[in-house]
C-alpha positions as CSV (number, residue, x, y, z in Angstrom):
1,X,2.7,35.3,105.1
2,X,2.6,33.4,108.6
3,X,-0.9,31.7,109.3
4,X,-2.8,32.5,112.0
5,X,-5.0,30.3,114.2
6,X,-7.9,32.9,115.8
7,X,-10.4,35.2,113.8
8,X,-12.4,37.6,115.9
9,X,-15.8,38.7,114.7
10,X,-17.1,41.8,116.0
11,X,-21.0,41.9,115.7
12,X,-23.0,38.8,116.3
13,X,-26.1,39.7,114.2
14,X,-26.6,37.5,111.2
15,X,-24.3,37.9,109.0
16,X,-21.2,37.9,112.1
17,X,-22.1,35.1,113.2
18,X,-22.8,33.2,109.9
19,X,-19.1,34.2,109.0
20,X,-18.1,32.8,112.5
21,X,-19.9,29.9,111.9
22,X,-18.3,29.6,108.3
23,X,-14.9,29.7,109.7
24,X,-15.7,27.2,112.3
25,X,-16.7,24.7,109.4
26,X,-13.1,24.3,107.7
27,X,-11.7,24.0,111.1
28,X,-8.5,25.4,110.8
29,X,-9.6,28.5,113.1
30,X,-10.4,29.6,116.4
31,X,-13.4,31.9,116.6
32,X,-14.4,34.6,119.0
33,X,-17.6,36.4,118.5
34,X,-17.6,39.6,120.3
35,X,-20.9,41.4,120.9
36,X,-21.6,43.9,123.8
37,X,-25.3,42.5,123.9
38,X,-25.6,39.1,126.0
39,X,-28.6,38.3,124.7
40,X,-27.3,38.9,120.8
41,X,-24.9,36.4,121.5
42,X,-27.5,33.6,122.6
43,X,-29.5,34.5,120.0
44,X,-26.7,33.9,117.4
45,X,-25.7,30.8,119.3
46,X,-29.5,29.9,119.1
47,X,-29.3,30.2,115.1
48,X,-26.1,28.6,114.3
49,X,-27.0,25.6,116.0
50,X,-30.6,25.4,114.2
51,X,-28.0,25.6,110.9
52,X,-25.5,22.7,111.5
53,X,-27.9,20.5,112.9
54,X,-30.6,21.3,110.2
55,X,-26.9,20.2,108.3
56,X,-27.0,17.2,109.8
57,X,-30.7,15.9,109.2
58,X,-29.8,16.9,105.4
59,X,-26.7,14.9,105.5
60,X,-25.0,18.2,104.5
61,X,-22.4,17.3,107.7
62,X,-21.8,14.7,110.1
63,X,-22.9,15.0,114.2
64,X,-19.1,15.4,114.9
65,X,-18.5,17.9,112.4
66,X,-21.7,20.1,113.6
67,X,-20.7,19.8,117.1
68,X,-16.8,20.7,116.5
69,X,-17.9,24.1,114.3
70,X,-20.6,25.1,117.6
71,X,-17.6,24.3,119.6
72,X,-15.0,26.7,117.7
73,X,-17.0,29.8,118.4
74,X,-16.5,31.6,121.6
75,X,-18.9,34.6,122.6
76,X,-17.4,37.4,124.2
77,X,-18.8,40.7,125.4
78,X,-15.7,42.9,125.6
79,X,-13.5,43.7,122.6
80,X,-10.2,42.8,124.7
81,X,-11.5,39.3,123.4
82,X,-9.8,40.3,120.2
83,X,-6.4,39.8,121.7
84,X,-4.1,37.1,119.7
85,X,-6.3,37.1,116.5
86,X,-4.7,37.6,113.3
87,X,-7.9,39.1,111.4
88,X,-10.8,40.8,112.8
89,X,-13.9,41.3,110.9
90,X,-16.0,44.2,112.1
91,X,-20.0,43.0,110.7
92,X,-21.9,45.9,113.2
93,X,-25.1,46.8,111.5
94,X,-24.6,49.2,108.6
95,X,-24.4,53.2,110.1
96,X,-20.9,55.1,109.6
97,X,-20.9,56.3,112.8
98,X,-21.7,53.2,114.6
99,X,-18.5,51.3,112.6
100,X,-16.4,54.2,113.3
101,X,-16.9,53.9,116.9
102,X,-16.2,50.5,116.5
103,X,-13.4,50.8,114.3
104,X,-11.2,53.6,116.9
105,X,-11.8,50.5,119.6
106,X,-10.1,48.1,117.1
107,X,-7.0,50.6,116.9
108,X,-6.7,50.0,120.8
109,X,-6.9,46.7,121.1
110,X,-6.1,44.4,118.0
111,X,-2.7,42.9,117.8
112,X,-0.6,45.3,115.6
113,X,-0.3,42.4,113.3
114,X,-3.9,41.5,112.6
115,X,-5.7,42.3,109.5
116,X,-8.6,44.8,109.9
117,X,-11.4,44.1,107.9
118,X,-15.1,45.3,107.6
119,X,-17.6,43.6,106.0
120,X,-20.2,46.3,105.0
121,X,-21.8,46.2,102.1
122,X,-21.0,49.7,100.6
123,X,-18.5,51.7,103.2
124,X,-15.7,52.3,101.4
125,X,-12.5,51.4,104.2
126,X,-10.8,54.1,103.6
127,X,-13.9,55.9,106.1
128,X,-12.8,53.2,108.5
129,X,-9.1,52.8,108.4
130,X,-8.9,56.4,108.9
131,X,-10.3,55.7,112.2
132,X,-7.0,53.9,113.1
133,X,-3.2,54.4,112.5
134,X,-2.8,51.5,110.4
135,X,-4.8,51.8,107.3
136,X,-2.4,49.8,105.5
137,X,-3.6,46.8,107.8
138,X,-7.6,47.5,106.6
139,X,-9.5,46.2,103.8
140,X,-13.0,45.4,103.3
141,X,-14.4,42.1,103.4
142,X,-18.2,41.8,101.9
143,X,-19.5,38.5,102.6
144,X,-23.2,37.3,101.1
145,X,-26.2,36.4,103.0
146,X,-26.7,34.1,103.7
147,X,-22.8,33.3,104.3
148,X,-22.9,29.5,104.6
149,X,-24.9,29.3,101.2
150,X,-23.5,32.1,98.8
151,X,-19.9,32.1,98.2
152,X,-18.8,35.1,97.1
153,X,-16.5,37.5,99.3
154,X,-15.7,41.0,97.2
155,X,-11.8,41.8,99.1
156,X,-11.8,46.0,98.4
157,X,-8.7,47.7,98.7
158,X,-8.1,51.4,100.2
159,X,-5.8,53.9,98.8
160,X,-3.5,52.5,101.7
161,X,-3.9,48.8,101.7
162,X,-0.6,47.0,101.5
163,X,-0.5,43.9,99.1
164,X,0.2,41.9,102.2
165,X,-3.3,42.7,103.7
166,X,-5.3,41.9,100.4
167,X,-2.9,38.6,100.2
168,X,-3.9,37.4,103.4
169,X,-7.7,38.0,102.9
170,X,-8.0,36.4,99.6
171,X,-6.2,33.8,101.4
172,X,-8.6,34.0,104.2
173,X,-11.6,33.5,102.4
174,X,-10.4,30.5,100.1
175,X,-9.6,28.6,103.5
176,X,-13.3,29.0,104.5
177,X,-14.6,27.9,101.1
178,X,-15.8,30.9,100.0
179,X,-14.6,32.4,96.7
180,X,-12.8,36.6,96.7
181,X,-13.1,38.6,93.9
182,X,-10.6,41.8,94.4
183,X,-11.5,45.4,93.7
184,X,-8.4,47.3,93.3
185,X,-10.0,50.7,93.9
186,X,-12.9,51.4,96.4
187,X,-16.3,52.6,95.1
188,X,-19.4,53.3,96.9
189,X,-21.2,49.5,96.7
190,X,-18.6,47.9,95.2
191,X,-19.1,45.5,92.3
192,X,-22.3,43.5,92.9
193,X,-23.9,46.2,95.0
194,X,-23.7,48.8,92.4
195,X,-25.1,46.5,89.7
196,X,-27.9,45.7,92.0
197,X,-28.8,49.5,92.8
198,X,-28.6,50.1,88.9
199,X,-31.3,48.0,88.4
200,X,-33.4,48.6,91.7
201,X,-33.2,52.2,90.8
202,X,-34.6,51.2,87.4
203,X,-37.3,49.0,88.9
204,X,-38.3,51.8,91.2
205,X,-38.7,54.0,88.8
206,X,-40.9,51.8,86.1
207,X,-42.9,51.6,89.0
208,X,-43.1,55.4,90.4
209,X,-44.3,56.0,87.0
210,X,-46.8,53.5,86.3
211,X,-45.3,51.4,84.0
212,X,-45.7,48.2,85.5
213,X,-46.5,46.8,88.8
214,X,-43.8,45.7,91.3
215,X,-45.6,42.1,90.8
216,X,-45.3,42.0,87.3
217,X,-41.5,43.7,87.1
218,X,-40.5,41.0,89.6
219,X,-42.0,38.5,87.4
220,X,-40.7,39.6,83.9
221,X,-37.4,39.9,85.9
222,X,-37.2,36.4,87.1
223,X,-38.4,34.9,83.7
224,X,-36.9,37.3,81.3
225,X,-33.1,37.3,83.0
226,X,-33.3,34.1,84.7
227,X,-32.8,36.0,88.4
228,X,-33.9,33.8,91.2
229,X,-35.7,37.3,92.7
230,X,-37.1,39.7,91.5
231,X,-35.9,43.5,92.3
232,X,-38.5,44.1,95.1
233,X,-38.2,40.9,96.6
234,X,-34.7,41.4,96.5
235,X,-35.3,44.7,98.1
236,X,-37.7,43.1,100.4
237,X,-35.5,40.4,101.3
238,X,-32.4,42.6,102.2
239,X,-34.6,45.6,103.4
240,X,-35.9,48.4,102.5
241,X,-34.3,50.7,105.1
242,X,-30.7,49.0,104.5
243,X,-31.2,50.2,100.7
244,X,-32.9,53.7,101.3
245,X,-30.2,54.5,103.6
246,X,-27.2,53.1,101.4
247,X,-28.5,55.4,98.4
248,X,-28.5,58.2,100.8
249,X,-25.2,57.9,101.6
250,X,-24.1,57.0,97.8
251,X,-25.9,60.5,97.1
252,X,-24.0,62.4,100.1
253,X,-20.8,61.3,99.0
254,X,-21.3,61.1,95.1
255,X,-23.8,63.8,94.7
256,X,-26.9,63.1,92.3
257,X,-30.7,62.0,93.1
258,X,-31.1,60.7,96.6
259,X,-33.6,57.9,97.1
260,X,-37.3,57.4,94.9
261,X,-39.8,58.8,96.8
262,X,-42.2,55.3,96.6
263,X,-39.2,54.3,98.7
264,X,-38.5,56.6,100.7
265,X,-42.4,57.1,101.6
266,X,-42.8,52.9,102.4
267,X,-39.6,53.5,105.3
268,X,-41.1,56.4,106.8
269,X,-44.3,53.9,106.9
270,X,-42.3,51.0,108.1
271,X,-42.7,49.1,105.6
272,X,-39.3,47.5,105.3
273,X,-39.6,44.1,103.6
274,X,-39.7,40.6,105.1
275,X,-39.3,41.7,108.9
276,X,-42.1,44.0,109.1
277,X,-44.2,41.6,107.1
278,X,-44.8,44.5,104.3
279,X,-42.9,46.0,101.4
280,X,-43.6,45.4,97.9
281,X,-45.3,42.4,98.5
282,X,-47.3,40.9,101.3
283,X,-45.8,39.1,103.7
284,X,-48.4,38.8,106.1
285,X,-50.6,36.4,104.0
286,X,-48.2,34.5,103.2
């Protein structure tokens, strides 16, 4: 396989441009972080600098290390700024239609060569290579967040993914530190996702029925299994509306129950977790 030397991110939210900034740290990549929104791209450039050099008060990295990682990334507002790369990851927020969009522009512009990779946490590829004519190029990519703590990358493969294109990810992803796990077929959620909504689900549903309260499941959770989180402030923490509407989709593709209705009644509420302040737990006071 012949190394390349520029990954494009497409998305500059949190979790693109954590994985642009993760690149940038084993510097054997140049970076280019494409988002249409000006401002998104400050913003991220705004956050990845309060990371490195928080880095560097910690002793985590050195002033010239910080400095050369910031330097790597190079924002971009068009997606012709995907030219010469030889892997794009496409990390737009998580609505098929939205990726889609995204995805047909990657057909018309990435090198024929790169790798095509999403990193959504439950779309299947095979809805995004289909977008494209090169599905055997496409793969999914589902990086952690935060990405520069947690180091697991799940590397899905499509009914069309050649071996080539999984080899060069897993590849990918050890040269940035992080650790792959392969899935050799593609399942709604993948592996840790579907664990996750197993036991959400189950949470949600001690809860609907009066059970327990969401304070004490997250406690007996924590102390009983040893999880760092609880469920709900695991849901709160990703956010509510990311879950509800992931179940949704599981349940339009899979068939079965769609979301709880506790949960579905705290989205149309707004109360989504951690950035409204409210979900299970009160933020507000804290």
């Amino acid at each position: 396989m012949a190394p390349f030397e520029k990954l494009a991110v497409v998305g500059a939210g949190t979790m693109g441009s954590q994985i642009a900034l993760q690149t940038a740290y084993s510097g054997l990549y140049e970076i280019a972080l494409i988002d249409s929104s000006p401002e998104q791209l400050l913003k991220a450039r705004e956050q990845n600098e309060k990371l490195v050099w928080r880095g560097v008060e910690k002793g985590r990295l050195t002033a010239d290390r910080a400095q050369s990682a910031l330097d790597r990334i190079q924002p971009a507002t068009d997606l012709e700024a995907v030219s010469g790369a030889g892997m794009v990851i496409e990390a737009v927020f998580e609505d098929l239609g939205a990726k889609q969009s995204v995805w047909r522009q990657l057909n018309l512009h990435a090198p024929r060569e790169a790798v095509l990779a999403s990193n959504s946490s439950t779309i299947a590829i095979s809805r995004l290579a289909e977008q494209t004519d090169r599905p055997e190029k496409c793969c999914n990519m589902h990086f952690f967040h935060p990405v520069t703590v947690m180091e697991l990358c799940e590397v899905v493969r499509g009914p069309s993914t050649a071996d080539e294109t999984v080899d060069r990810a897993v590849e990918f992803v050890r040269s940035i530190g992080r650790v792959p796990v392969v899935m050799n077929k593609e399942i709604h959620g993948f592996i840790v996702n579907r664990i996750l909504f197993a036991a959400a689900e189950e949470a949600l549903h001690l809860l609907e029925e009066g059970y327990a309260s969401a304070e004490d499941i997250d406690v007996a959770v924590k102390k009983g299994l040893n999880w760092p989180m609880g469920p709900f402030e695991l849901l709160d923490f990703s956010g509510l509306d990311i879950f509800y509407g992931a179940l949704e989709d599981r349940r339009k593709l899979e068939g079965g129950p769609g979301a709880p209705n506790v949960l579905k009644e705290m989205v149309e509420r707004g109360e989504l977790g951690r950035k409204t302040g409210r979900g299970f737990h009160d933020y507000a006071r804290r």
